[in-house]
VMD Tcl script that draws the C-alpha trace (Angstrom):
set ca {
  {0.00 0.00 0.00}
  {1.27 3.62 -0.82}
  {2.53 5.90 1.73}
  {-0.39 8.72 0.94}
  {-3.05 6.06 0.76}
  {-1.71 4.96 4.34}
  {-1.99 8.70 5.75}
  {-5.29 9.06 4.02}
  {-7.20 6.18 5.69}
  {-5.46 6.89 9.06}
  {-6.75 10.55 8.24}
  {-10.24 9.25 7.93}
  {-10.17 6.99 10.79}
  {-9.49 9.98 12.90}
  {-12.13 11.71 11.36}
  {-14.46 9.21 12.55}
  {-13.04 8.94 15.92}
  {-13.40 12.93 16.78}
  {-16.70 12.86 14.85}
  {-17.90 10.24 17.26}
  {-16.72 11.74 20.46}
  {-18.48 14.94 19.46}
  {-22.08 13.22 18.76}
  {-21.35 11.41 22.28}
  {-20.75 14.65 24.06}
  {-23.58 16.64 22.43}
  {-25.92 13.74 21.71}
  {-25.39 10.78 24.08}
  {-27.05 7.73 24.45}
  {-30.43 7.58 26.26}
  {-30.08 6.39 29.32}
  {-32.54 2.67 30.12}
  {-34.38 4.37 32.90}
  {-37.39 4.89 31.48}
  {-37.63 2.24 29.47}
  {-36.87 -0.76 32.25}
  {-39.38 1.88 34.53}
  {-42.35 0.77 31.46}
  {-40.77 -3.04 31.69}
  {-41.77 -3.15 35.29}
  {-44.96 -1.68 35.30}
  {-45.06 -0.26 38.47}
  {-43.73 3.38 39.82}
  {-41.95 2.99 42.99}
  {-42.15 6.90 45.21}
  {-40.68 7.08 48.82}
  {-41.84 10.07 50.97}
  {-41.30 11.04 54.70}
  {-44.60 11.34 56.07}
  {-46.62 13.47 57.58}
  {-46.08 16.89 56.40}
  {-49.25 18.77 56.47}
  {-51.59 19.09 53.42}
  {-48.69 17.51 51.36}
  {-48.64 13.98 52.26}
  {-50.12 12.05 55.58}
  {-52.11 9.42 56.58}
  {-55.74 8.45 56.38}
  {-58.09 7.45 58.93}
  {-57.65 3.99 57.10}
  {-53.93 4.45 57.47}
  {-53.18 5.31 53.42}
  {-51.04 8.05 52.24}
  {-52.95 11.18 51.10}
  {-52.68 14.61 50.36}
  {-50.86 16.84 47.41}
  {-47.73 14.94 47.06}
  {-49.65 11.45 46.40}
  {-51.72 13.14 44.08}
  {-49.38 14.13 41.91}
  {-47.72 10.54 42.22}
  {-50.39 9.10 41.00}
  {-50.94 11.53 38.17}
  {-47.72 11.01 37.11}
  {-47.94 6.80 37.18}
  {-51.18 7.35 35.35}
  {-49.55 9.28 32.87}
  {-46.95 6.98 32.58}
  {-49.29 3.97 32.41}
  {-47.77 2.54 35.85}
  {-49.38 1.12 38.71}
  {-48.14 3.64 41.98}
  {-46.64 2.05 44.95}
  {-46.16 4.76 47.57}
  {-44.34 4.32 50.18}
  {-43.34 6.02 53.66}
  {-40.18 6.72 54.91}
  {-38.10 8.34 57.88}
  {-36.26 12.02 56.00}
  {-32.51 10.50 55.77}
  {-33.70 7.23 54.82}
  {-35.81 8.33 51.85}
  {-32.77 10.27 49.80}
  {-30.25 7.20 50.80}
  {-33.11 5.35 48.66}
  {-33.44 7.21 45.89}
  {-29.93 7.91 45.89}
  {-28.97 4.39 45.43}
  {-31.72 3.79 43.04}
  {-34.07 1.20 45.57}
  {-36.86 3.74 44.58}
  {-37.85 5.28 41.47}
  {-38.79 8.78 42.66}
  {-38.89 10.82 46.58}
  {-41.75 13.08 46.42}
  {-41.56 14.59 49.63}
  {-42.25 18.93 49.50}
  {-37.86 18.62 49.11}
  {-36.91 22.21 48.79}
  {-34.32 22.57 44.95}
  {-31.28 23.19 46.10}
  {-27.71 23.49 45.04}
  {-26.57 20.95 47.43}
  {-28.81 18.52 46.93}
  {-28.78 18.82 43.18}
  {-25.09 17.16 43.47}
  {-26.53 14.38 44.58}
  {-29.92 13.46 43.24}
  {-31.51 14.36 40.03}
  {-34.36 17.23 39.99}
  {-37.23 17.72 38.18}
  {-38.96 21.26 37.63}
  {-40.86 23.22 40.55}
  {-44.14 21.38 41.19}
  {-44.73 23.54 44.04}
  {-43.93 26.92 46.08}
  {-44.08 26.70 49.26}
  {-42.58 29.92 50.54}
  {-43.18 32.60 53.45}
  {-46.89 33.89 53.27}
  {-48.61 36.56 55.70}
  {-51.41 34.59 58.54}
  {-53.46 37.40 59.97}
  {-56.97 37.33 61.87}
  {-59.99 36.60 59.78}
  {-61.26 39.76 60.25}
  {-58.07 41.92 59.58}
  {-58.62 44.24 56.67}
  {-55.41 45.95 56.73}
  {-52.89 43.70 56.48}
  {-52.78 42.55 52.99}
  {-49.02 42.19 51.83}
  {-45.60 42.51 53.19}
  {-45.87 46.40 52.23}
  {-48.89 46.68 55.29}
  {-45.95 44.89 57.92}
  {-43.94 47.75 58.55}
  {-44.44 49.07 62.75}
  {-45.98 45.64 63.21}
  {-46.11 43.51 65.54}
  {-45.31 40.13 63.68}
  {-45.12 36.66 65.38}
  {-42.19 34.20 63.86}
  {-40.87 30.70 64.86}
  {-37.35 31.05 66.35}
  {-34.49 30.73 63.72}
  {-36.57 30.00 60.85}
  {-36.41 31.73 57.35}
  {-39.47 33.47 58.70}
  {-37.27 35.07 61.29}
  {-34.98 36.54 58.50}
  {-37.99 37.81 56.28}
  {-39.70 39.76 59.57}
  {-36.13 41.53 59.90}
  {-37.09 43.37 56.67}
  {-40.34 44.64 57.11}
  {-40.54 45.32 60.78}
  {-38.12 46.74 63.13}
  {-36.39 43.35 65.34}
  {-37.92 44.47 68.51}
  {-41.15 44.30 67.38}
  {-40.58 40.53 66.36}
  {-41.79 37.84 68.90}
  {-40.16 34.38 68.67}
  {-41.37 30.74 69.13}
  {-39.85 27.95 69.72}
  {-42.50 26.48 67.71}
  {-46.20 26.49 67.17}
  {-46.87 24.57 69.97}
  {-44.98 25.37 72.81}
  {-43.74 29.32 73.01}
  {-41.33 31.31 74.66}
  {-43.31 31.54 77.64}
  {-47.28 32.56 77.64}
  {-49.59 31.68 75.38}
  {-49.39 29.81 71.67}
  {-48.22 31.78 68.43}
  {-52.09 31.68 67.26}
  {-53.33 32.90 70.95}
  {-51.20 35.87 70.44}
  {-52.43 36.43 67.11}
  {-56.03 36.38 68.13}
  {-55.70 38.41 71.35}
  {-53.68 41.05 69.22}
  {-50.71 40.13 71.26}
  {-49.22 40.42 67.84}
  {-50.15 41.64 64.17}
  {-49.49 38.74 62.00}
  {-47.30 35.71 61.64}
  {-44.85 35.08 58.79}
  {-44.78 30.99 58.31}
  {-43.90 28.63 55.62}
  {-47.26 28.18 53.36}
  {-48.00 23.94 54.31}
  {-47.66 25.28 58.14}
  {-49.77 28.49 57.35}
  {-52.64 25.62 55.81}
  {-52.21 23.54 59.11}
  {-52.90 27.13 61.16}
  {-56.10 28.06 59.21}
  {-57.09 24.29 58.69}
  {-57.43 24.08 62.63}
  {-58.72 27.87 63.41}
  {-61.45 29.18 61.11}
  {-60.43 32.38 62.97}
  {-57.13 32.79 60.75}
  {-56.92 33.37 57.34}
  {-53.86 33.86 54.75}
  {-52.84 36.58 52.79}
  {-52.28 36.31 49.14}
  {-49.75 33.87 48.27}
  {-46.36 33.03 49.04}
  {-43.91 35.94 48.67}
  {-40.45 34.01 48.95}
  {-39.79 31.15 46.39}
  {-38.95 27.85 48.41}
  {-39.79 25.36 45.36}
  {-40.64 21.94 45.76}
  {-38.85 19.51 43.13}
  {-39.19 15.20 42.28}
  {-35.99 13.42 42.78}
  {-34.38 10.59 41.46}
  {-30.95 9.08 40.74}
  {-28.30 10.94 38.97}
  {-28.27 8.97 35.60}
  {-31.91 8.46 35.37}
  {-32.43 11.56 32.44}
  {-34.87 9.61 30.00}
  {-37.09 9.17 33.56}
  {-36.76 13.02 34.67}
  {-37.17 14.26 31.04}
  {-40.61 12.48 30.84}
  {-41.40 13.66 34.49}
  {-40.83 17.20 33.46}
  {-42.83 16.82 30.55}
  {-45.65 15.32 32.33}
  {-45.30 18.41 35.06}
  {-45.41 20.60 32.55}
  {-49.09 18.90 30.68}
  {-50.64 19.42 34.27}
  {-49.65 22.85 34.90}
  {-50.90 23.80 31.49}
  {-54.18 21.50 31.25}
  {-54.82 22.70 35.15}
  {-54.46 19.14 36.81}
  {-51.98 20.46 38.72}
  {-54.05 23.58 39.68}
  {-56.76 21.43 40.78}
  {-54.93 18.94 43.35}
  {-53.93 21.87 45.27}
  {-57.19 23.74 45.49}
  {-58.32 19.93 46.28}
  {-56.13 20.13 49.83}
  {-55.68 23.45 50.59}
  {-59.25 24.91 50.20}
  {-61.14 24.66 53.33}
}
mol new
graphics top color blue
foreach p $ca { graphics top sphere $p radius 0.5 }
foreach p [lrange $ca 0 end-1] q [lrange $ca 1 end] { graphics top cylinder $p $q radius 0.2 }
display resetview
């Protein structure tokens, strides 16, 4: 064989070879995820229950609330059975982490940390600071109406730290938690008595306030973004690109819209 035919081939092969590692690196092979997910038939979701109007336990000792609803939506959209499960908070990301279950739908805040170790969908849910005032209160009707109040926050929460900027400090009273105060009476007594103006709360704690005291009611909707996202193992992106899909056909068709209003309307 010549010399130049030689350098030509090797040229070509080399051709290939880059060719390939750029269709790799920009196009890469679907991962089985999805596909052995369809094999089984069944969607396996871990969650640490309770946690208010997003997932807990029936009289008859099943899981409920928003997080199992959108479980199931998602197996029915998949054309899976559901198996939902319930497990303790470290537990249920050591699972999912290590692939023993599918999916941990659980209200898990996004964030940077976690994201280096499990695989996130898309915000499904915000469930941020809001504004719990009396029933009655006309005045209060966004953090612009908080400033020279008296506002009522559990101790060294991300409530505390939102308060700070609408309110001068000593007008802030802290909990220890909803339950059991700093001395006297409960965070809602307070609230009621007009011991304090309002209380700044995460929104699933604000629906367990109002849920229990017709006498409470929230204002508008969250105004910090704490958003709520599916996880799964790293690796699994044919899964997580069909999840977001499917979480983006029930925001837009109003599925999604509806399974809230379903637990948080009272």
């Amino acid at each position: 064989m010549k010399k130049n035919s030689l350098l030509t081939i090797l040229g070509i092969l080399i051709i290939i070879i880059i060719g390939a590692w750029i269709w790799y690196q920009n196009f890469p092979t679907a991962d089985a995820s999805l596909a052995n997910l369809k094999k089984r038939g069944v969607l396996i979701v871990g969650s640490d229950i309770p946690y208010g109007v997003m997932e807990f336990f029936t009289a008859n000792n099943q899981p409920a609330g928003i997080d199992v609803d959108v479980a199931q939506e998602i197996a029915s959209r998949l054309g899976l059975k559901l198996e939902f499960n319930g497990y303790g908070w470290d537990q249920l990301f050591f699972k999912v982490k290590n692939g023993e279950i599918d999916l941990a739908i659980s209200s898990i805040t996004i964030t940077p940390e976690r994201q280096t170790e499990m695989l996130f969908s898309n915000s499904y849910f915000n469930g941020g600071q809001v504004i719990v005032v009396r029933a009655d209160n006309q005045e209060i009707k966004g953090v612009n109406n908080l400033m020279a109040k008296k506002i009522a926050v559990q101790k060294d929460t991300t409530g505390y730290s939102e308060a700070k900027k609408y309110t001068l400090e000593n007008l802030i009273s802290t909990y220890l938690n909803f339950n059991d105060p700093d001395g006297g009476a409960s965070i809602t007594t307070d609230l009621k008595n007009g011991q304090v103006d309002a209380i700044i709360v995460d929104y699933i704690q604000a629906l367990s306030l109002i849920k229990s005291d017709p006498g409470l009611k929230i204002v508008g909707v969250p105004f910090t973004e704490e958003n709520y996202g599916i996880a799964t193992k790293l690796g699994n992106d044919s899964l997580m690109k069909k999840i977001n899909s499917i979480l983006s056909d029930i925001k837009e068709d109003g599925t999604l819209k509806k399974i809230e209003d379903k637990w948080t309307r009272f």
